[in-house]
C-alpha positions as CSV (number, residue, x, y, z in Angstrom):
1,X,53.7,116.5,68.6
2,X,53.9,119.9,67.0
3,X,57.7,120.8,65.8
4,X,58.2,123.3,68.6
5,X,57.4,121.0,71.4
6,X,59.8,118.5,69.9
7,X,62.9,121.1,70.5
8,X,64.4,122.2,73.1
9,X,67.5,124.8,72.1
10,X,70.6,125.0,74.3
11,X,72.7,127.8,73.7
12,X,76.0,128.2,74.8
13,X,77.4,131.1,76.5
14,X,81.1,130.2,76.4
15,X,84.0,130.6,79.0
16,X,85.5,133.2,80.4
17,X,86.2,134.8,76.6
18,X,89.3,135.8,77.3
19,X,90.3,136.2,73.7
20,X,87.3,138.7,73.5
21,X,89.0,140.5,76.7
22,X,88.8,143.6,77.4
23,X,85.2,143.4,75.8
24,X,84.6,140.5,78.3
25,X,85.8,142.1,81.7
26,X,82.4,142.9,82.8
27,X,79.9,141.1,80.7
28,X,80.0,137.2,79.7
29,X,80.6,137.0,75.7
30,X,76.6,136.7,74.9
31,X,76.1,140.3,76.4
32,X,78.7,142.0,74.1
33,X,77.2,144.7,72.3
34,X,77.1,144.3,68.5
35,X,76.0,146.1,65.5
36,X,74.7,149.1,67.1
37,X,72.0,147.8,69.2
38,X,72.0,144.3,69.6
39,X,74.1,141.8,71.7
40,X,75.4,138.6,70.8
41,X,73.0,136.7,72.2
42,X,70.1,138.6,69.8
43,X,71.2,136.4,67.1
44,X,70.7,132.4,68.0
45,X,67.5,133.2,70.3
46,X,66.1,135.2,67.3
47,X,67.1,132.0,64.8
48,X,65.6,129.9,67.2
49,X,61.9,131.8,67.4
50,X,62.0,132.6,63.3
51,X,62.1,128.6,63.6
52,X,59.3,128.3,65.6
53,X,61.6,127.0,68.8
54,X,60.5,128.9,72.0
55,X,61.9,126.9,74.8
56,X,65.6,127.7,74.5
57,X,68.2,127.5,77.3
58,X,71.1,129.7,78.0
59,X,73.9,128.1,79.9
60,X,76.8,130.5,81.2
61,X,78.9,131.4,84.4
62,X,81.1,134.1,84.3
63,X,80.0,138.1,84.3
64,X,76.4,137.2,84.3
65,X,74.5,140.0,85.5
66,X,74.3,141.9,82.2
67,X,72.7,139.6,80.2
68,X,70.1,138.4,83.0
69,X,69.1,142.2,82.7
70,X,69.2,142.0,78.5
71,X,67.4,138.8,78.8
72,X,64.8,139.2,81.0
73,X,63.3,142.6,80.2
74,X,63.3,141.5,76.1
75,X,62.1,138.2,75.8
76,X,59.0,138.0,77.9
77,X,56.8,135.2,76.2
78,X,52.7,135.1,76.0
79,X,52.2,132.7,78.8
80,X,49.7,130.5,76.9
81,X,52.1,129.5,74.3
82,X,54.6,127.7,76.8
83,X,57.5,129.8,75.9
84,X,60.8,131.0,77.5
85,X,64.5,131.9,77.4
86,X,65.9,130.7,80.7
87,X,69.4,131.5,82.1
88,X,70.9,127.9,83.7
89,X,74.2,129.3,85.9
90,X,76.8,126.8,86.6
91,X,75.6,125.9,90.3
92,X,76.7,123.9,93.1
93,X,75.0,120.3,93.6
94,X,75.6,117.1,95.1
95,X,77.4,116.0,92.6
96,X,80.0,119.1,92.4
97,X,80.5,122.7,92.7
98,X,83.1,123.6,90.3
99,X,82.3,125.9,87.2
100,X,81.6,124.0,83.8
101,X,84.9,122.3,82.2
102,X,83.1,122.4,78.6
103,X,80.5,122.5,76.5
104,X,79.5,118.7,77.1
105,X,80.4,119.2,80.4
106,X,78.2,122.5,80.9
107,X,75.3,120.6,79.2
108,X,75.4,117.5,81.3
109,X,74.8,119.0,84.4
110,X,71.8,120.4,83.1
111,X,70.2,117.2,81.6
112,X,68.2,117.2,84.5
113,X,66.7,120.8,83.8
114,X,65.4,119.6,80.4
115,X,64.0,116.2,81.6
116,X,61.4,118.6,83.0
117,X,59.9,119.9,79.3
118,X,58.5,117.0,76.8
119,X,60.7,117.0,74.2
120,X,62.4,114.5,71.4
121,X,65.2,116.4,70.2
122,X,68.2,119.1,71.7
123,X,69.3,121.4,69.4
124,X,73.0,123.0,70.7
125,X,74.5,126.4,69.6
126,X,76.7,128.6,70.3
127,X,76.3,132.2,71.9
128,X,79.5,134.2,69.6
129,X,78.5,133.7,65.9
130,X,76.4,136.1,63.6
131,X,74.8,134.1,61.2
132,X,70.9,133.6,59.9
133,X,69.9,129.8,59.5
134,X,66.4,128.4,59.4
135,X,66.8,125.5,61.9
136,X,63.5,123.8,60.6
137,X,65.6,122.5,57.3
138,X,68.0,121.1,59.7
139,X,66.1,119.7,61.8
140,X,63.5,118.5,58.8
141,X,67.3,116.7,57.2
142,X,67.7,115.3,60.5
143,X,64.3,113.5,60.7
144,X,64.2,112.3,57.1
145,X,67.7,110.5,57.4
146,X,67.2,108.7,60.4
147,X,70.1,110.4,62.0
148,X,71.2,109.9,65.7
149,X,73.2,113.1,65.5
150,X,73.3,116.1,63.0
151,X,75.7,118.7,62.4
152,X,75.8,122.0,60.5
153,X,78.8,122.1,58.0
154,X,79.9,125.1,55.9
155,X,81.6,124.8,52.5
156,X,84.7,126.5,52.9
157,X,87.6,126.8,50.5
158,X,90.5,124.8,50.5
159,X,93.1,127.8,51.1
160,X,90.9,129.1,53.9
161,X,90.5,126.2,56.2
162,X,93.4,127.0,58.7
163,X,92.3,126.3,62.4
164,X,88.7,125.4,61.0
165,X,87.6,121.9,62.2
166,X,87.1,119.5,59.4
167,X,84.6,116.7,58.1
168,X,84.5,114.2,55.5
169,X,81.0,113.8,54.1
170,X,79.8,111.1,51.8
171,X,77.6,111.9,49.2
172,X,74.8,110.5,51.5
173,X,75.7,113.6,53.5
174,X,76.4,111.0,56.2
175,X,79.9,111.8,58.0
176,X,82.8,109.8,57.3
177,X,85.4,111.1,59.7
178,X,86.8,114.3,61.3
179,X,90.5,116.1,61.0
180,X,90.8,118.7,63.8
181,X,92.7,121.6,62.3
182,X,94.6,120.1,59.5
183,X,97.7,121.6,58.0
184,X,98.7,118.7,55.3
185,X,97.7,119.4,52.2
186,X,97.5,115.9,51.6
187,X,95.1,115.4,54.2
188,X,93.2,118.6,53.3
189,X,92.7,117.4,49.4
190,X,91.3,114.0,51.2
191,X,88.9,115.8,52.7
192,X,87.4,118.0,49.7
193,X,84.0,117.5,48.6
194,X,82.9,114.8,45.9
195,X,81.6,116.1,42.3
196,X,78.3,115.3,43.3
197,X,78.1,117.3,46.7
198,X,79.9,120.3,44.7
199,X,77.2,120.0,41.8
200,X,74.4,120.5,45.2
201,X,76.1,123.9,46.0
202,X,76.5,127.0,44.3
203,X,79.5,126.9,41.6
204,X,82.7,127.8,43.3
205,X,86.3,128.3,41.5
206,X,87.9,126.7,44.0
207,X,87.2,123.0,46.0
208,X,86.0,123.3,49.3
209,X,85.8,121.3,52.3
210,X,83.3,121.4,55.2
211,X,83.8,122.7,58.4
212,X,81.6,122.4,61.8
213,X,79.9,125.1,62.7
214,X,79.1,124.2,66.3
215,X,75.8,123.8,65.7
216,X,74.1,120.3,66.2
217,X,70.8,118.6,66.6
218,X,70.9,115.5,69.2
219,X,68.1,113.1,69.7
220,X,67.3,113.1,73.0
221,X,68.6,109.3,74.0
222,X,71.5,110.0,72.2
223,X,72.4,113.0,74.3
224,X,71.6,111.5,77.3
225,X,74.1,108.2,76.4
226,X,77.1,110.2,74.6
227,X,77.2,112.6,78.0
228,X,77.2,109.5,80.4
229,X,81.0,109.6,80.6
230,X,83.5,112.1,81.5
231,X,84.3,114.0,78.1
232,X,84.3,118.0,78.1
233,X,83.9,119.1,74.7
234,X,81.8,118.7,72.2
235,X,83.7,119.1,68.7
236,X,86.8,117.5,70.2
237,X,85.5,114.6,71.9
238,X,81.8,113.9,72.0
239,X,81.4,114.0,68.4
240,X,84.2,112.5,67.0
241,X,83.3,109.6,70.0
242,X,80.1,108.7,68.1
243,X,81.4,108.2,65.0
244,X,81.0,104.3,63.7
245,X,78.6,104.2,66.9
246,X,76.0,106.3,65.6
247,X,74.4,107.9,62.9
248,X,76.2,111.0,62.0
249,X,74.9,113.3,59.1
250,X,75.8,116.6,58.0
251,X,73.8,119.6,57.4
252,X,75.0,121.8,54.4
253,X,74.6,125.6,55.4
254,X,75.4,128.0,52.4
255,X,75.2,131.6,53.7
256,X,76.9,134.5,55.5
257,X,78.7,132.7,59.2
258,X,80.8,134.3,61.2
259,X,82.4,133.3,64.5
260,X,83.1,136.1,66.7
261,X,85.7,134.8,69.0
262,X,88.6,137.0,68.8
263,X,89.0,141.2,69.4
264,X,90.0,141.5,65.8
265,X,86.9,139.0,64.4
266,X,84.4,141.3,66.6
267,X,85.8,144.7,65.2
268,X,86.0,143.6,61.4
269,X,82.5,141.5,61.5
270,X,81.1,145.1,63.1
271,X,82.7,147.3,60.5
272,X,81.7,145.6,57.5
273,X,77.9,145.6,58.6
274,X,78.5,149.5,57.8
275,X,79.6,149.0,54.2
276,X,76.9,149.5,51.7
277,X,76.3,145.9,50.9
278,X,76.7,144.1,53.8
279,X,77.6,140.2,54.2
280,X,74.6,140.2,57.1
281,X,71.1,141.9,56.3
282,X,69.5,143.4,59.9
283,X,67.0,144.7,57.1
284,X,65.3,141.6,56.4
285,X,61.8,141.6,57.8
286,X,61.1,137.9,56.9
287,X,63.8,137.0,59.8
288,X,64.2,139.7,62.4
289,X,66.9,139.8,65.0
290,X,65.3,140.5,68.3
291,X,66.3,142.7,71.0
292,X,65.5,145.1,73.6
293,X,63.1,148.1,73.2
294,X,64.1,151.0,74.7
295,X,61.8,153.9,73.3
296,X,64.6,155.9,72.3
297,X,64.4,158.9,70.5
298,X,65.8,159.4,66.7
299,X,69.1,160.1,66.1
300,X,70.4,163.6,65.7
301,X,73.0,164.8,63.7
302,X,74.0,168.8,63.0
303,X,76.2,169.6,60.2
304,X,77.9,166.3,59.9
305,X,80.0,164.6,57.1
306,X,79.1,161.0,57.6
307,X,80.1,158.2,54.9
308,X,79.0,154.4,55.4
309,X,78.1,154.6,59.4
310,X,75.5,152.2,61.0
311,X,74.0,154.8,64.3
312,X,71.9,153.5,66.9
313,X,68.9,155.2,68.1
314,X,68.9,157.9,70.2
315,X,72.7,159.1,69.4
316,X,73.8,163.1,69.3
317,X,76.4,164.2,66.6
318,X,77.9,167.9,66.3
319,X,79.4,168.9,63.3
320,X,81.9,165.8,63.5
321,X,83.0,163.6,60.4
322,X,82.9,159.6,60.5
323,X,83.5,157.4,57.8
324,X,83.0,153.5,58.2
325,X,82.0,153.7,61.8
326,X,79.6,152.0,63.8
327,X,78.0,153.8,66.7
328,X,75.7,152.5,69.6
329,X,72.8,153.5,71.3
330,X,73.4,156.9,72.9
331,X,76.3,157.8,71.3
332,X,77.7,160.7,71.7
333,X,80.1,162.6,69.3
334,X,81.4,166.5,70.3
335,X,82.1,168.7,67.3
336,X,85.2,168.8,65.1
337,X,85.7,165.2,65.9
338,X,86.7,162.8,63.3
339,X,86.2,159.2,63.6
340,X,87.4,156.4,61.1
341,X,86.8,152.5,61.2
342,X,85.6,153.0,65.0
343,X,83.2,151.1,66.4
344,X,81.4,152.8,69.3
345,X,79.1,150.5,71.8
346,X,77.3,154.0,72.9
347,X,76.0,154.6,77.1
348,X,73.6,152.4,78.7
349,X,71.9,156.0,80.0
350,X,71.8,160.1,79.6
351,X,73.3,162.0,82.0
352,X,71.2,164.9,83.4
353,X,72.1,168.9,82.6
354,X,72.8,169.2,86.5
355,X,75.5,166.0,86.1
356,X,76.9,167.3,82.8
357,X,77.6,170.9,84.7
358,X,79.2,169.0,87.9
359,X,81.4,167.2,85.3
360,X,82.3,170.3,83.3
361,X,83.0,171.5,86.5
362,X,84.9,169.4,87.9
363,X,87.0,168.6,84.8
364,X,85.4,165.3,84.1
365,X,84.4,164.2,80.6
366,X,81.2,163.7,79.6
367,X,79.8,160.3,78.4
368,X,81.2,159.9,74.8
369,X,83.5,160.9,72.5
370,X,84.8,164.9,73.6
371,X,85.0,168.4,70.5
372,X,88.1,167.9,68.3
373,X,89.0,164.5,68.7
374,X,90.6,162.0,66.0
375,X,90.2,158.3,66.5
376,X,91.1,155.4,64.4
377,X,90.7,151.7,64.1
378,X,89.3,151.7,67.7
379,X,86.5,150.1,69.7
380,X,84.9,152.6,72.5
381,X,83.3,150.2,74.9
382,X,80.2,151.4,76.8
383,X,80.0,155.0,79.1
384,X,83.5,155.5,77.9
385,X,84.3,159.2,78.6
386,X,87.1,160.9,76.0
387,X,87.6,164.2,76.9
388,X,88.6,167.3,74.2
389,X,91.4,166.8,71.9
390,X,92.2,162.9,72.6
391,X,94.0,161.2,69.5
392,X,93.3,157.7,69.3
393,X,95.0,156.0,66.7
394,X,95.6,152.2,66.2
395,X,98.3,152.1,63.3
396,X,101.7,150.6,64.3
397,X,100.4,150.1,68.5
398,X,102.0,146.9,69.7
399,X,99.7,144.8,71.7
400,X,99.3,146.0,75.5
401,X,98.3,148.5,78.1
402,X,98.0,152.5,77.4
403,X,96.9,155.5,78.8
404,X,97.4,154.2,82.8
405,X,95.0,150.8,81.6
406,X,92.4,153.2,80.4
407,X,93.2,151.5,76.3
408,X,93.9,148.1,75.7
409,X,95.7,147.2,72.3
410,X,94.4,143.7,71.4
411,X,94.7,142.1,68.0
412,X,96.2,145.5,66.9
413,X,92.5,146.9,67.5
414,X,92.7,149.8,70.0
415,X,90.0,148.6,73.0
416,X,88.9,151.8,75.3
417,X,87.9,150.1,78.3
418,X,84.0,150.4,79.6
419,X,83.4,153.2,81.4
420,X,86.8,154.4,80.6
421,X,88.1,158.0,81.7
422,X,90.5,159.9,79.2
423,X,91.9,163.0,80.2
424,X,91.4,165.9,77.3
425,X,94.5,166.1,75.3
426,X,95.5,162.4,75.4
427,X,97.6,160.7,72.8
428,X,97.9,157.0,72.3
């Protein structure tokens, strides 16, 4: 059978995200915007087809209706080679009509979707991580071992496993056991890697252990058997139920991972893809991330001082300074404004001369970021509207509500809401 019809991907498009709220009150977490142009979700469907898999499900539930439009106007498929990217909603059935309780839970009730596609192994990911893997050397691993399960692992030092989920490995690479979250340090140095697995990896200065990246190739039996049951979640339950049943091997990843989970993780993860080496390449053409096309015009920028900024296509800037900023699509910057570790998702449209007039008229903002404003270690969420003057400054703000619910301090990053309207002259 040739690799891609052996595959089937599963992605998972998470809860409610609630720790990614206020960036999650109108979009589910695989729709939020990232690194100027892309969304979440741009990054396991583009590992996926740079890995020759193109039959890859989506499963979400809540805020759905952006990413059904990201989805289906970017990854339309030449209808001879069999692929797709389909969007499975939790549903009502027969058997229940409640929303998913978990990831095991989300992809049981969709066995019966796959059944329908020919297929010998399901390979699971999640929707909130920024990472570049080749899921062929995985899946090749898998195959060669004989395994029944297989999980992605990263090396991680031993003073920066807090609240990562552990594994012991053999030097087999088969899987031993797993320590959820371990905070003994006795327990932490029993879970270290061996001399010989160290010797496979680049040299490190300190020892590492490996933590689950939520990423796992099933064979399809297997799936089907470890779901018969009532278990949730995958890393907590499923799993660590197969070990001593089943053959559990880990794949070692060594590369640039990040789980985007939190407020905090999204704004730092954006900002350092401005600095002048950063962690992620979106410039390597051997593995593109995929997105939408929008046939935007270039940016333009008049009489600007701009130091490390990434700027999406089709973006205006007046005589405004920004260093280590991030600005989406259609961005919009008024002069005399100064911007500084900001990330800015840009408008999802342009508004016409005759709207621009009825706003100035009317006393409304336009789409952006107003003349003369200063704004620091913020996040502007889409078709925000700041008007002249505002000061926007994150230093020192205690988590909560500001500015009438218009700003949102989360993680002690300063969150203007989507479509947010700020009076000229506001202060937070």
């Amino acid at each position: 059978m040739p690799f891609q019809k052996r595959v089937l991907a599963v992605i998972m498009g998470g809860g409610r995200g609630t720790r990614l709220h206020p960036l999650t009150a109108e979009r589910c977490k695989p729709a939020v915007p990232l690194a100027g142009k892309y969304r979440l979700v741009d990054i396991p469907i583009s590992n996926c087809l740079n890995s020759e898999i193109n039959r890859i499900f989506l499963l979400t539930q809540f805020q759905t209706a952006s990413l059904h439009r990201h989805v289906t106007s970017t990854y339309n498929f030449d209808p001879f080679g069999g692929g797709f990217v389909d969007i499975l909603s939790a549903e009502q059935t027969e058997k229940g009509s409640d929303w998913y309780q978990g990831t095991a839970d989300a992809v049981r009730r969709n066995l019966i979707h796959f059944r329908s596609f020919p297929h010998d192994l399901v390979l699971i990911l999640s929707g909130d991580q920024l990472y570049r893997m080749d899921f062929r050397k995985i899946i090749d691993q898998h195959i060669a071992a004989g395994a029944d399960v297989s999980i992605a692992a990263i090396p991680f030092p031993v003073s920066k496993v807090s609240g990562l989920g552990l594994m012991q490995v053999r030097d087999d690479h088969s899987i031993a056991r797993f320590v959820e979250k371990p905070k003994d340090p006795a327990v932490i140095a029993s879970l270290t890697l061996s001399e010989k697995l160290e010797r496979e990896l680049s040299p490190a200065t300190e020892k590492r252990c490996l933590a689950s990246m939520g990423i796992y190739v099933f064979n399809r039996q297997v799936l089907a058997e470890a779901l018969d049951n009532t278990m949730t979640d995958f890393g907590k339950e499923i799993i660590p139920g197969l070990l001593g049943r089943k053959k559990l091997f880990a794949h070692i990843f060594e590369g640039y991972w990040e789980d985007i989970g939190t407020v905090r993780a999204f704004f730092e993860t954006n900002l350092a893809l401005a600095q002048p080496l950063p962690p992620f390449n979106f410039f390597d053409a051997s593995a593109p991330v995929y997105t939408h096309d929008r046939y935007l015009p270039a940016s333009k920028l008049n009489k600007c001082a701009i130091d490390s900024v990434v700027i999406g296509d089709g973006s205006i800037l007046t005589d405004s300074s920004l260093h280590h900023c991030v600005l989406g699509v259609r961005s919009y910057v008024g002069e005399g404004s100064w911007l500084e570790d900001t990330v800015m998702m840009g408008a999802d449209y342009y508004e016409a001369e005759e709207q621009l007039r009825a706003d100035a008229a009317a006393g409304r903002p336009r789409v952006g970021v107003g003349a003369h404003c200063k704004i620091k270690g913020a996040i502007i969420d889409k078709n925000a509207r700041i008007g002249d003057g505002c000061e926007l400054i994150a230093d020192g703000k205690a988590d909560g509500t500001y500015a009438g619910g218009a700003v949102i301090v989360r993680d002690g990053v300063l969150v203007v809401a989507k479509g947010a309207v700020l009076p000229p002259g506001t202060v937070v």
